[in-house]
Biopython code that builds the backbone (N, CA, C, O; Angstrom):
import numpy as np
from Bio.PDB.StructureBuilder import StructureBuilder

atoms = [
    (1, "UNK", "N", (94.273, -100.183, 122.274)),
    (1, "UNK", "CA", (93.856, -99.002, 122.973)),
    (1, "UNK", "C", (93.772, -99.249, 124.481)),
    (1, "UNK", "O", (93.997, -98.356, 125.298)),
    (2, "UNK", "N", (93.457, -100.425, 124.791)),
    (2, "UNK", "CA", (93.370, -100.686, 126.258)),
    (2, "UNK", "C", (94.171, -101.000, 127.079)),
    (2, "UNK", "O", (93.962, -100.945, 128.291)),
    (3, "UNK", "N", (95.313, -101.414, 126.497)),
    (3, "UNK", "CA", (96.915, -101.720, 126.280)),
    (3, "UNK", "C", (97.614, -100.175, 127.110)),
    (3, "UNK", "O", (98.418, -100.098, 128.039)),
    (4, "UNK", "N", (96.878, -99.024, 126.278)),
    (4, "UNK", "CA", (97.350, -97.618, 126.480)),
    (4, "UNK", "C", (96.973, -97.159, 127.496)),
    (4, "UNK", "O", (97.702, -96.492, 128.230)),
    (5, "UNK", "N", (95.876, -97.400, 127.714)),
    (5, "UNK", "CA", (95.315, -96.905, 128.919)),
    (5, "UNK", "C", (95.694, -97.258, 130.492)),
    (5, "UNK", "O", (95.909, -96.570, 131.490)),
    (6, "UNK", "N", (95.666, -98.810, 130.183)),
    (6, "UNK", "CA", (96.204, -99.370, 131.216)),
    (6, "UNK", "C", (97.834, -98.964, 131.756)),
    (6, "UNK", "O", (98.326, -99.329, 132.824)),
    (7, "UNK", "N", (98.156, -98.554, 131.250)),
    (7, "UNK", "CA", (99.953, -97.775, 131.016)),
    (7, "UNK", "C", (99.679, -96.730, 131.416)),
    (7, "UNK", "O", (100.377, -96.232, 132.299)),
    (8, "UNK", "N", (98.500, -96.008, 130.865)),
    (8, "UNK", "CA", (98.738, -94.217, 131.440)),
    (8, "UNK", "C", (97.839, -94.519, 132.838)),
    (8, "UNK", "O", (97.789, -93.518, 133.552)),
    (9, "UNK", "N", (97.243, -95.485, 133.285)),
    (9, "UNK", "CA", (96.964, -95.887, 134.560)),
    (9, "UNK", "C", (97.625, -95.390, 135.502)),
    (9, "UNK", "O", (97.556, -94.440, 136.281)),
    (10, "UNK", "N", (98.762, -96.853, 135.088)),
    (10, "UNK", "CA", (100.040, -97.250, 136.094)),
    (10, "UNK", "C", (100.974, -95.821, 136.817)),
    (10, "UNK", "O", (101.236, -95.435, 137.957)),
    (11, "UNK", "N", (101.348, -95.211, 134.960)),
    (11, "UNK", "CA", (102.051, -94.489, 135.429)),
    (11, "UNK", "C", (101.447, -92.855, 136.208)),
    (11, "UNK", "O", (102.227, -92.016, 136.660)),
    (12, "UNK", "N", (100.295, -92.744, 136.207)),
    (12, "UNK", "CA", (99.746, -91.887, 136.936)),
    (12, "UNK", "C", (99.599, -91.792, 137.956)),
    (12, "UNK", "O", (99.588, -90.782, 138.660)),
    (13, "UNK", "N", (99.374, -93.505, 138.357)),
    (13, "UNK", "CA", (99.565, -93.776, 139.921)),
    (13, "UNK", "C", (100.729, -93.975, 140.115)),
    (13, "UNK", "O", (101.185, -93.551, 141.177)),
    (14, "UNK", "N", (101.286, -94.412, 139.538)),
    (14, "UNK", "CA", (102.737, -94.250, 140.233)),
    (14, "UNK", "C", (103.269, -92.718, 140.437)),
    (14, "UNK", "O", (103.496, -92.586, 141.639)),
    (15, "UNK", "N", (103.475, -91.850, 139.931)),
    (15, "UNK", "CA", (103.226, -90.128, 140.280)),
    (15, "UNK", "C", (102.822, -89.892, 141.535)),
    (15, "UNK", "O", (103.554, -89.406, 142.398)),
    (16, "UNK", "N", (101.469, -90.269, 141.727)),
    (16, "UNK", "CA", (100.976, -89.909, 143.027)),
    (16, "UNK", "C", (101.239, -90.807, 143.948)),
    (16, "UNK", "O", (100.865, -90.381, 145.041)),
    (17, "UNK", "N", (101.757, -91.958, 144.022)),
    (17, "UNK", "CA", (102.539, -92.764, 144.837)),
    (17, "UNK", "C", (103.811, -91.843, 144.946)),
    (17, "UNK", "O", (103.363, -90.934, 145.646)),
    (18, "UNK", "N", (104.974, -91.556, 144.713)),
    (18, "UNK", "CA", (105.701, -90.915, 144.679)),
    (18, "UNK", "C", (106.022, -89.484, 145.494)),
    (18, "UNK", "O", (106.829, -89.107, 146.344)),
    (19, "UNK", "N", (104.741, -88.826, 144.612)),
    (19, "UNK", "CA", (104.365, -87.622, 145.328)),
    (19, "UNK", "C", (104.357, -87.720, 146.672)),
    (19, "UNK", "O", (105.207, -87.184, 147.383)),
    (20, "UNK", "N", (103.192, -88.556, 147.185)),
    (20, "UNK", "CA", (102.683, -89.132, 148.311)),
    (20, "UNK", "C", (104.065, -89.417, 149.031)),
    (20, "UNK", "O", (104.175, -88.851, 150.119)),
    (21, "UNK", "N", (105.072, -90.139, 148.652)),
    (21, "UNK", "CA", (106.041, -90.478, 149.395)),
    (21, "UNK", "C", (107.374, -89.112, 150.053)),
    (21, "UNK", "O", (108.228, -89.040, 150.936)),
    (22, "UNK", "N", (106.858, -88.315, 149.038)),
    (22, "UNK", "CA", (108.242, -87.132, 148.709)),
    (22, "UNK", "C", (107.502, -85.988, 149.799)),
    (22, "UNK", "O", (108.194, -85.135, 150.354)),
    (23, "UNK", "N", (106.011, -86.089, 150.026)),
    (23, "UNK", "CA", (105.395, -84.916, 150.845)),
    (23, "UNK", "C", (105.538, -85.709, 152.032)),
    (23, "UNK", "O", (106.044, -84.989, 152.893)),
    (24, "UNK", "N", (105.274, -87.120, 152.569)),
    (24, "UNK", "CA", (105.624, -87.798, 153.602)),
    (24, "UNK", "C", (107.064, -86.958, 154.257)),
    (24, "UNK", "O", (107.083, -86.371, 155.339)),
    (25, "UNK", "N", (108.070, -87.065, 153.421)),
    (25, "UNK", "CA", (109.588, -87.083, 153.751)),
    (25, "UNK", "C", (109.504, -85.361, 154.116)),
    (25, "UNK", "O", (110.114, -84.828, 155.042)),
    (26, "UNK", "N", (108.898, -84.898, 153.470)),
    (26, "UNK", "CA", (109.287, -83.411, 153.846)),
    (26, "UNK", "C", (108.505, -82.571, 154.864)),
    (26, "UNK", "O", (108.677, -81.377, 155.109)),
    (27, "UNK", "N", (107.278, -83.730, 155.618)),
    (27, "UNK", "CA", (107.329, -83.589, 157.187)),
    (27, "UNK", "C", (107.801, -83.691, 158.168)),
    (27, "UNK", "O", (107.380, -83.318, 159.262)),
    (28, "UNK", "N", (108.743, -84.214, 157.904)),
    (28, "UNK", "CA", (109.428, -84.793, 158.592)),
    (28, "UNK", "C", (110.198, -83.772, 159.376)),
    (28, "UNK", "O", (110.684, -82.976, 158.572)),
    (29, "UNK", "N", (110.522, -83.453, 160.651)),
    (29, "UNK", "CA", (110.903, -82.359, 162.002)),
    (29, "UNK", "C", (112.474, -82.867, 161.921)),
    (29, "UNK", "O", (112.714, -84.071, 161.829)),
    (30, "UNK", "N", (113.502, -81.907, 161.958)),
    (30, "UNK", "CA", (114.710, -82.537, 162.257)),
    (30, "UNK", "C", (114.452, -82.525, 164.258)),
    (30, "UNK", "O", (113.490, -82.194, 164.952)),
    (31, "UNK", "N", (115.769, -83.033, 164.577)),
    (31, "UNK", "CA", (115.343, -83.503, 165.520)),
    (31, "UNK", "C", (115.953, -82.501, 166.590)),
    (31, "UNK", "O", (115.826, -82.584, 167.811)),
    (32, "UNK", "N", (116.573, -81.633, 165.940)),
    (32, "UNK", "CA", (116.484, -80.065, 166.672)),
    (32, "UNK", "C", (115.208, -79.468, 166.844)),
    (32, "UNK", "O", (114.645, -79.284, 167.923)),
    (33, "UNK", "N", (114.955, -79.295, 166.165)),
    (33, "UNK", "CA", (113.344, -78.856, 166.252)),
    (33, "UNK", "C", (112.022, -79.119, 166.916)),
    (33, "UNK", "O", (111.144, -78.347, 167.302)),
    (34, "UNK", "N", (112.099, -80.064, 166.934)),
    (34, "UNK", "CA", (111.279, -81.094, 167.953)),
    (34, "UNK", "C", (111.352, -80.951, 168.966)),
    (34, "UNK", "O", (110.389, -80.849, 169.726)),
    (35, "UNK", "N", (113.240, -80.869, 169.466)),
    (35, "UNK", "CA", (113.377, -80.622, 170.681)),
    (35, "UNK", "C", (112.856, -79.116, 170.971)),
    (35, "UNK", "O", (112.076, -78.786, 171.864)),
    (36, "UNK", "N", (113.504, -78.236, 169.954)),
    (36, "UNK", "CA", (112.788, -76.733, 170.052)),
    (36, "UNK", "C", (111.154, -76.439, 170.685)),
    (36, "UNK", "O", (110.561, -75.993, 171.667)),
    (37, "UNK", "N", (110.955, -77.008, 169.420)),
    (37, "UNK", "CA", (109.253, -76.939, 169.883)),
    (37, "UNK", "C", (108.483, -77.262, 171.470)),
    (37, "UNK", "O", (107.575, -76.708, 172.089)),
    (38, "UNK", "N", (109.204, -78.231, 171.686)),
    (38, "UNK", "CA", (108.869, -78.647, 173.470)),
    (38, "UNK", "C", (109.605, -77.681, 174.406)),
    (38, "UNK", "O", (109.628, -77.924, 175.612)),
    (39, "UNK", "N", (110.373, -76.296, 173.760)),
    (39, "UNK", "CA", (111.059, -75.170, 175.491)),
    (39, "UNK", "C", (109.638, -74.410, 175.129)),
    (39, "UNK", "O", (108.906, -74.157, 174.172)),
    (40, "UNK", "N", (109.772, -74.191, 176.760)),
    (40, "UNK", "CA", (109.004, -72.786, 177.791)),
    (40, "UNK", "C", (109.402, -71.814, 177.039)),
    (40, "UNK", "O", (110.466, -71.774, 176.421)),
    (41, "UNK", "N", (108.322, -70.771, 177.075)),
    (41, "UNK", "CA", (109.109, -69.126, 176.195)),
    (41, "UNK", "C", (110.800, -69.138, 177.216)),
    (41, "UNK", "O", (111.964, -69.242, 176.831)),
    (42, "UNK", "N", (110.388, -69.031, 178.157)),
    (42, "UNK", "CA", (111.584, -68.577, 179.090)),
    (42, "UNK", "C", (112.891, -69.822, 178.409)),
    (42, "UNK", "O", (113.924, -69.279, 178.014)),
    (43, "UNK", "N", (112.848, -70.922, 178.323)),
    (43, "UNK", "CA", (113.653, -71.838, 177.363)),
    (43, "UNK", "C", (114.241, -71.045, 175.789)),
    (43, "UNK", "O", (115.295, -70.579, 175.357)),
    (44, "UNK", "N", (112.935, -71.235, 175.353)),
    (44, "UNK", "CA", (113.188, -70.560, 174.491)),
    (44, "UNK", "C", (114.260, -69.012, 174.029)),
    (44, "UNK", "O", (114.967, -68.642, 173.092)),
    (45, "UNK", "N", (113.838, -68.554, 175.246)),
    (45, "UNK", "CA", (114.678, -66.762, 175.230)),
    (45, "UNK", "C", (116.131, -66.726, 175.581)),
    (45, "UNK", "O", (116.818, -65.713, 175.713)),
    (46, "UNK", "N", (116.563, -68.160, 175.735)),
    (46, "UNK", "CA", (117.810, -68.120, 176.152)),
    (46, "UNK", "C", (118.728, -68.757, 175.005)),
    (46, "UNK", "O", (119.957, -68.812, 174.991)),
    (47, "UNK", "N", (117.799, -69.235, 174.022)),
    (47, "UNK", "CA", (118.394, -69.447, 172.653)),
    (47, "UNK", "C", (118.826, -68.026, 171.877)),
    (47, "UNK", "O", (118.060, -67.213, 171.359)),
    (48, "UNK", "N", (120.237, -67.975, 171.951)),
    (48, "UNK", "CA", (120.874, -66.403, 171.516)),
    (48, "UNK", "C", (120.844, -66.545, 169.914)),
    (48, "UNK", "O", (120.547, -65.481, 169.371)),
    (49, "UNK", "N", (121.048, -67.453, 169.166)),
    (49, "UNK", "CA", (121.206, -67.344, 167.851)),
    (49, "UNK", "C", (119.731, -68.657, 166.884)),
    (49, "UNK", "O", (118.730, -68.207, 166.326)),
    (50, "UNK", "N", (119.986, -69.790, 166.953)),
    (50, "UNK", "CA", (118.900, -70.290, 166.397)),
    (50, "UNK", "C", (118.674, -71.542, 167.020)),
    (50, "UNK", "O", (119.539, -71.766, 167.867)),
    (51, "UNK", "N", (117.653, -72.626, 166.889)),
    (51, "UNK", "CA", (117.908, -73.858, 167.264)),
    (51, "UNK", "C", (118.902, -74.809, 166.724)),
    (51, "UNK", "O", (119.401, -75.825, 167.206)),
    (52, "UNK", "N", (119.115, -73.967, 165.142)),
    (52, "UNK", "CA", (119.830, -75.213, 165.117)),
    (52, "UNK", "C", (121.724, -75.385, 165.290)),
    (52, "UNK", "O", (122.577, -76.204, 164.948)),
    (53, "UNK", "N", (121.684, -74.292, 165.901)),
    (53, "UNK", "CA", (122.946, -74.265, 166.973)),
    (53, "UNK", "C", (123.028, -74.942, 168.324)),
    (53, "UNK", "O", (123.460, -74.324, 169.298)),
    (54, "UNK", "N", (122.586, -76.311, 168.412)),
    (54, "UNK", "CA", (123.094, -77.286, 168.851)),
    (54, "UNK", "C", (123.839, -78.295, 168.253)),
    (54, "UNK", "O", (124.344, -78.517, 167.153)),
    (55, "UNK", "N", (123.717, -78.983, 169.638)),
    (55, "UNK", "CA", (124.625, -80.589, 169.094)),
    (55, "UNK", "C", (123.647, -81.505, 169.329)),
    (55, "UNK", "O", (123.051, -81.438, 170.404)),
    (56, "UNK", "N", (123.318, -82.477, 168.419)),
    (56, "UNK", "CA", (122.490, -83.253, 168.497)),
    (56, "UNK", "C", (123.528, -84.968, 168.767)),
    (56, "UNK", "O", (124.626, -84.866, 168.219)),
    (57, "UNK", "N", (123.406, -85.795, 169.184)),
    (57, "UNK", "CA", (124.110, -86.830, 169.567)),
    (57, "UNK", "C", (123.116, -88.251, 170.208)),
    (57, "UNK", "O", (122.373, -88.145, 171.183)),
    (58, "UNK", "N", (123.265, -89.203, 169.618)),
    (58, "UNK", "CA", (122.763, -90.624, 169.804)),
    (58, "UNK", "C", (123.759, -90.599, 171.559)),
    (58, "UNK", "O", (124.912, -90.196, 171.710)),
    (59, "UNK", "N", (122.930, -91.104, 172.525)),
    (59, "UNK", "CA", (123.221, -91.272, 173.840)),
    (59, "UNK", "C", (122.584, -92.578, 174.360)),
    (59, "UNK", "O", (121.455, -92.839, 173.944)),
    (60, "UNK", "N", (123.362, -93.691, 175.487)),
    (60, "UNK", "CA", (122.602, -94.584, 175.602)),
    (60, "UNK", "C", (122.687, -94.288, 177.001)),
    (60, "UNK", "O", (123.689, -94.056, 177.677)),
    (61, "UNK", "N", (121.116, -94.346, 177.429)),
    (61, "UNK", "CA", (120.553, -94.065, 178.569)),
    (61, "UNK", "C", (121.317, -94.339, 180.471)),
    (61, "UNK", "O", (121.529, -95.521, 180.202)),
    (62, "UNK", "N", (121.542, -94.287, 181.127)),
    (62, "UNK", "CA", (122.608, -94.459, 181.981)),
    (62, "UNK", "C", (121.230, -94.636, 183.040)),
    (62, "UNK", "O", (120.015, -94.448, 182.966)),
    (63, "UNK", "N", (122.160, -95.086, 183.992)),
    (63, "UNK", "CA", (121.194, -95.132, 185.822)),
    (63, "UNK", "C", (121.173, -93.745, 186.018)),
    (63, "UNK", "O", (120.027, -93.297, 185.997)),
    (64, "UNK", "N", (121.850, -93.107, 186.159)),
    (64, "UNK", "CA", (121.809, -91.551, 186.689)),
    (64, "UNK", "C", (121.122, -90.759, 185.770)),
    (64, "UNK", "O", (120.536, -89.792, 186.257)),
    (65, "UNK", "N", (121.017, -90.984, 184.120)),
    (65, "UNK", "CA", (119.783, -90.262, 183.504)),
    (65, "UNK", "C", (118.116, -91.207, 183.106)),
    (65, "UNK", "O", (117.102, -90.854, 182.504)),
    (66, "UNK", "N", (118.377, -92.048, 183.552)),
    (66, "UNK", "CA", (117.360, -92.373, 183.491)),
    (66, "UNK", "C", (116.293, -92.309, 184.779)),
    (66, "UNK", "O", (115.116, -92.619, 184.590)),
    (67, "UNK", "N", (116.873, -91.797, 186.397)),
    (67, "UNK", "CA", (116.570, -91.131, 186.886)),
    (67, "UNK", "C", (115.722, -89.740, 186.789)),
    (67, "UNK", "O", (114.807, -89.195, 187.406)),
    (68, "UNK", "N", (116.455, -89.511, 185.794)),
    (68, "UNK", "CA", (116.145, -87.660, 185.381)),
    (68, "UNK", "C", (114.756, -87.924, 184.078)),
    (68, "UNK", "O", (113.812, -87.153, 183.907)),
    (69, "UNK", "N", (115.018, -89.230, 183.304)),
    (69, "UNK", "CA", (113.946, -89.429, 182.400)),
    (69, "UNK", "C", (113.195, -90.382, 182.132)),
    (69, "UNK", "O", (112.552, -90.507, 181.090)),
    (70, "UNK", "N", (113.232, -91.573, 183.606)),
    (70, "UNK", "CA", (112.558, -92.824, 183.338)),
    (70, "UNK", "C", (113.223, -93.523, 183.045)),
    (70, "UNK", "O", (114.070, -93.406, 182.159)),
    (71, "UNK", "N", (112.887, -94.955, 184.102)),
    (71, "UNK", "CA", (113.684, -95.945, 184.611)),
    (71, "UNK", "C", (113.461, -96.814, 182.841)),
    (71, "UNK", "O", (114.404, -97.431, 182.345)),
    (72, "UNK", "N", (112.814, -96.756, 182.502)),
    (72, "UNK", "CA", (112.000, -97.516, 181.268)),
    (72, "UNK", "C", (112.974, -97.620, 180.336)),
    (72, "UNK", "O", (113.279, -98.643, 179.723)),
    (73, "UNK", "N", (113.755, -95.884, 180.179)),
    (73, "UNK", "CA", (114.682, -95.854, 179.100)),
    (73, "UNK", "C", (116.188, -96.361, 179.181)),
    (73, "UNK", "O", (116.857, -96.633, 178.184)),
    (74, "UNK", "N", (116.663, -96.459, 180.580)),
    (74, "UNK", "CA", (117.831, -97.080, 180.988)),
    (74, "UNK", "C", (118.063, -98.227, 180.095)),
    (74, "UNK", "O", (117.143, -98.897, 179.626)),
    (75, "UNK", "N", (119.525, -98.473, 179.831)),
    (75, "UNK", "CA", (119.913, -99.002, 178.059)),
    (75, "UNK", "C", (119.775, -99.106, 177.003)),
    (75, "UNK", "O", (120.214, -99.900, 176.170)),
    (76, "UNK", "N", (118.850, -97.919, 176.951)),
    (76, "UNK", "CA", (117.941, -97.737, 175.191)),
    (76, "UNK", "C", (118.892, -96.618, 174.578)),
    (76, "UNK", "O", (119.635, -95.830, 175.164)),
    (77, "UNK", "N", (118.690, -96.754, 173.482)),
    (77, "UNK", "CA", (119.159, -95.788, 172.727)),
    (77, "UNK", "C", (118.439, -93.949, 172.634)),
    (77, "UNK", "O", (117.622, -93.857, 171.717)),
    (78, "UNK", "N", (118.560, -93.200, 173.080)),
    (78, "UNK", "CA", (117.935, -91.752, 172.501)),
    (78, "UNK", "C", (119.300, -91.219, 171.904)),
    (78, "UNK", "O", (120.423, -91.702, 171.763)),
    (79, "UNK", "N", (118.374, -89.339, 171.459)),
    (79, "UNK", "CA", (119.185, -88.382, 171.120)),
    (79, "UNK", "C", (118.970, -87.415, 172.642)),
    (79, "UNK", "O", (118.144, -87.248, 173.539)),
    (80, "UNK", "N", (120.129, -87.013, 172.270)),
    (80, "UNK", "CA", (120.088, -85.931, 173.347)),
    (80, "UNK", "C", (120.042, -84.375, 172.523)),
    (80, "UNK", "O", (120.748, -84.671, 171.559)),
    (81, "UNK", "N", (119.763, -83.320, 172.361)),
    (81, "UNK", "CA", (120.068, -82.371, 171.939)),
    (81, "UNK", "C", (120.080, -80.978, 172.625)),
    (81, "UNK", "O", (119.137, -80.265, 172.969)),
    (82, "UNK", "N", (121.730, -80.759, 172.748)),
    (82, "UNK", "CA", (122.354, -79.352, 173.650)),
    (82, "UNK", "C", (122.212, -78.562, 172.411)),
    (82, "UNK", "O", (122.464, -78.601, 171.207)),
    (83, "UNK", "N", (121.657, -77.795, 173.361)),
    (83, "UNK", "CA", (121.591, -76.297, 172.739)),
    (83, "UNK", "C", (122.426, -75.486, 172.858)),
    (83, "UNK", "O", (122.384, -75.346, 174.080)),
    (84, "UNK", "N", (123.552, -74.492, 172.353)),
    (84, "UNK", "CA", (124.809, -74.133, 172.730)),
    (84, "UNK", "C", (124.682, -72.694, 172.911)),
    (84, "UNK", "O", (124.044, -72.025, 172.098)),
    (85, "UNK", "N", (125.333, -72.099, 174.076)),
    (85, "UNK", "CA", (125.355, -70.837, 174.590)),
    (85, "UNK", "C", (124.338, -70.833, 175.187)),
    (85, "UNK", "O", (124.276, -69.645, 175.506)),
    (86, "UNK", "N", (123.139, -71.473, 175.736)),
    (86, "UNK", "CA", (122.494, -71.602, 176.848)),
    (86, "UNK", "C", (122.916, -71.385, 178.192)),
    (86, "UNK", "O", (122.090, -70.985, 179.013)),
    (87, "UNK", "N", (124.314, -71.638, 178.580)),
    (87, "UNK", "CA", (124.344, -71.784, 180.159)),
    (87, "UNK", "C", (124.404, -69.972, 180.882)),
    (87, "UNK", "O", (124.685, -68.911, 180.325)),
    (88, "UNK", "N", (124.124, -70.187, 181.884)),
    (88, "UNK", "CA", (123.345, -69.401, 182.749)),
    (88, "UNK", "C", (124.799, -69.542, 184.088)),
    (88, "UNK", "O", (125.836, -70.189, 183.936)),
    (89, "UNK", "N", (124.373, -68.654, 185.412)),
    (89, "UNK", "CA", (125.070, -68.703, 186.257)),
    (89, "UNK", "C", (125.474, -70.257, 186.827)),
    (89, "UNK", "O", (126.526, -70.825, 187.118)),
    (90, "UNK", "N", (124.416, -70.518, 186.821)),
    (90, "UNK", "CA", (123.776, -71.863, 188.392)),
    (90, "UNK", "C", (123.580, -72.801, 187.327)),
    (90, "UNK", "O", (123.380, -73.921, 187.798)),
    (91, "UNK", "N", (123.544, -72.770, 185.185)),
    (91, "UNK", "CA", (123.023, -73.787, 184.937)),
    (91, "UNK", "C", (124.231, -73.900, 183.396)),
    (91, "UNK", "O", (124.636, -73.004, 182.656)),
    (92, "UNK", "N", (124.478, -75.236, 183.396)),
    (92, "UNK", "CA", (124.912, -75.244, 181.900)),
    (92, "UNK", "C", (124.035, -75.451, 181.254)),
    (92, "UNK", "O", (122.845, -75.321, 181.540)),
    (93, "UNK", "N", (124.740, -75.980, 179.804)),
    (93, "UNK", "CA", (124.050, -76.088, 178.816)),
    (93, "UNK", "C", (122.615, -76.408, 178.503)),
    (93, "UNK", "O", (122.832, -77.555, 178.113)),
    (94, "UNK", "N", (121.342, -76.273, 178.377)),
    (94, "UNK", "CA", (120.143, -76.582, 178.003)),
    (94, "UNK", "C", (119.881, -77.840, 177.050)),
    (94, "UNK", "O", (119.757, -77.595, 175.850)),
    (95, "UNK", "N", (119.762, -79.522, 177.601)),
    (95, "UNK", "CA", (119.514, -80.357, 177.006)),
    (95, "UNK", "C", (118.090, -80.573, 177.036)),
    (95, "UNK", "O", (117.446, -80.234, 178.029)),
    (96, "UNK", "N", (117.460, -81.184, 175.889)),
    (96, "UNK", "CA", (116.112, -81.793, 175.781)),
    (96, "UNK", "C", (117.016, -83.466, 175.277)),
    (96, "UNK", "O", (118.154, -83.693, 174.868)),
    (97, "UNK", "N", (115.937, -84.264, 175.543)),
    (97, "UNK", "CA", (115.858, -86.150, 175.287)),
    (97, "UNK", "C", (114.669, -86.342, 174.503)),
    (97, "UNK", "O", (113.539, -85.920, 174.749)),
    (98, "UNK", "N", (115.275, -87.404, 173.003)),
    (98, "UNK", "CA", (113.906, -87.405, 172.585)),
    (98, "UNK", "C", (114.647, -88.684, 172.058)),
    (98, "UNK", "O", (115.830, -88.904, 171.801)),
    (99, "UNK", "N", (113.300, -89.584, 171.981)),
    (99, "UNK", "CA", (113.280, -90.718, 171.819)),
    (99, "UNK", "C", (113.969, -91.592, 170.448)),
    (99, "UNK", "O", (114.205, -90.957, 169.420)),
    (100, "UNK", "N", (114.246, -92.972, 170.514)),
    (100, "UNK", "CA", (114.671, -93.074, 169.102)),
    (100, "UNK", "C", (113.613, -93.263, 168.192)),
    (100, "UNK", "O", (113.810, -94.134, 167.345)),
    (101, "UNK", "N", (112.434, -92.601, 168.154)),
    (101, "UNK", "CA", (111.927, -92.457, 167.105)),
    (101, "UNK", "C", (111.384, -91.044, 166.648)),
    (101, "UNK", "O", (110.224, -90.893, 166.264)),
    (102, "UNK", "N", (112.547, -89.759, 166.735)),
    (102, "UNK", "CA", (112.727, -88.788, 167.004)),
    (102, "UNK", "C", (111.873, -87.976, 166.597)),
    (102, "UNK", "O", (112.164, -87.118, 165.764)),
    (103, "UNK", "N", (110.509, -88.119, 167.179)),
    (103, "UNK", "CA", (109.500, -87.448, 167.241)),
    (103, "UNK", "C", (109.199, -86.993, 168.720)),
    (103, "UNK", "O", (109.087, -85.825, 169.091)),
    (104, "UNK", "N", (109.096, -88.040, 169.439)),
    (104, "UNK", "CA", (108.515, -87.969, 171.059)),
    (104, "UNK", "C", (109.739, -87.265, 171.606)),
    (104, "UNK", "O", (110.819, -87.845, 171.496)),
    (105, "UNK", "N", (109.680, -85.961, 172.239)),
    (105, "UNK", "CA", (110.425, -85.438, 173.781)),
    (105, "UNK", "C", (110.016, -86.339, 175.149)),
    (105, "UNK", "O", (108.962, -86.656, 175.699)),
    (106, "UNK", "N", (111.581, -86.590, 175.401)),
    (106, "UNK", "CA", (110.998, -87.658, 176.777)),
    (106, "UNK", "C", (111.716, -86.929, 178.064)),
    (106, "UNK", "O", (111.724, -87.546, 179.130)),
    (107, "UNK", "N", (112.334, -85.591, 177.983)),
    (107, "UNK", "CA", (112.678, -85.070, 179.152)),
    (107, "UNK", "C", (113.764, -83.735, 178.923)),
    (107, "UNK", "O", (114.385, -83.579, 177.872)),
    (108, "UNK", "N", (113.848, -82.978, 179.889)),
    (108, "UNK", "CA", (114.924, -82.307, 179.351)),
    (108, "UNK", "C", (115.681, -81.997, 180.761)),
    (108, "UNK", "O", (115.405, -82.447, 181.873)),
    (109, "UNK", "N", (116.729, -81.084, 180.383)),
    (109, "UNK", "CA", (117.614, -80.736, 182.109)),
    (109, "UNK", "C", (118.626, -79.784, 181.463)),
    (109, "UNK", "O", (118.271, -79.376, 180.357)),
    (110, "UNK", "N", (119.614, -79.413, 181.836)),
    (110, "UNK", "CA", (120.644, -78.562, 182.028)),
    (110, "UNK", "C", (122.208, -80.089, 182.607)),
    (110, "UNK", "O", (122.312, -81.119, 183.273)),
    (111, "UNK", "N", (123.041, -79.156, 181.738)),
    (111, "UNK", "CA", (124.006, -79.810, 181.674)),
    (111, "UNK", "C", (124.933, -80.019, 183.437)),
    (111, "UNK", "O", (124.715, -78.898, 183.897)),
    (112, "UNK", "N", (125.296, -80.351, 183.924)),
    (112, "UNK", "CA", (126.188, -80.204, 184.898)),
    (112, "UNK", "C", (126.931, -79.315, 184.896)),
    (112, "UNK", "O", (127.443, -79.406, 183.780)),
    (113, "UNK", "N", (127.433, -78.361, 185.455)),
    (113, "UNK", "CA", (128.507, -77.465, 185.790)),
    (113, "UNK", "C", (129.285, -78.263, 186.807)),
    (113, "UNK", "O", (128.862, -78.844, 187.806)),
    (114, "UNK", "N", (131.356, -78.099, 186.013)),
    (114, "UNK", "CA", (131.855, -79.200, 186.650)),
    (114, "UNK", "C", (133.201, -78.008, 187.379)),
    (114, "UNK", "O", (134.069, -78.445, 188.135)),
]
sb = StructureBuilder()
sb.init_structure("model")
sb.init_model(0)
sb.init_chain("A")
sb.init_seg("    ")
for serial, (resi, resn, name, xyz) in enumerate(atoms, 1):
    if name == "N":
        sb.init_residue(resn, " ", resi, " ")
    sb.init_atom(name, np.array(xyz, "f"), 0.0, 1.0, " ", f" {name:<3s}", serial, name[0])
structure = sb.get_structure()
């Protein structure tokens, strides 16, 4: 009998281990979103269709953007994520920078007009 018990233990906790792991994963922010969450309404209002009509892309940090987002990140790895149909007269595309542990926003800017 104790044999049994010890079994319907295990496997009960293991359930809620599981569980526990599967509600972890489904907090998880894609990394559009994240960036979303960090625009100004005015950012925001220039998104014509949804957030997740960008391009999201692994970028390694340069002298000239790490200017724009901290000398710190120069040769590190981030994401960058353009938002598409953003650009404006005077501005392209609407980028946010978020870190490689794609939770933290570490800057954002507008694309170059070339």
């Amino acid at each position: 009998m104790r044999l049994k018990s010890n079994i319907s233990f295990i496997l009960i906790g293991s359930i809620f281990l599981m569980g526990g792991c599967n509600l972890y994963q489904s907090n998880n922010i894609p990394i559009e979103m994240v960036a979303f969450n960090s625009l100004t309404k005015e950012e925001v209002n220039k998104i014509p269709v949804s957030p997740k009509d960008s391009v999201v892309n692994e970028v390694i940090v340069s002298e000239d953007l790490g200017k724009q987002i901290g000398d710190k990140f120069i040769g590190k790895t981030i994401y960058s994520v353009t938002f598409n149909n953003t650009e404006d007269d005077t501005n392209g595309r609407l980028i946010v920078y978020v870190s490689n542990d794609k939770e933290t926003v570490i800057g954002k800017g507008y694309e170059n007009r070339k």
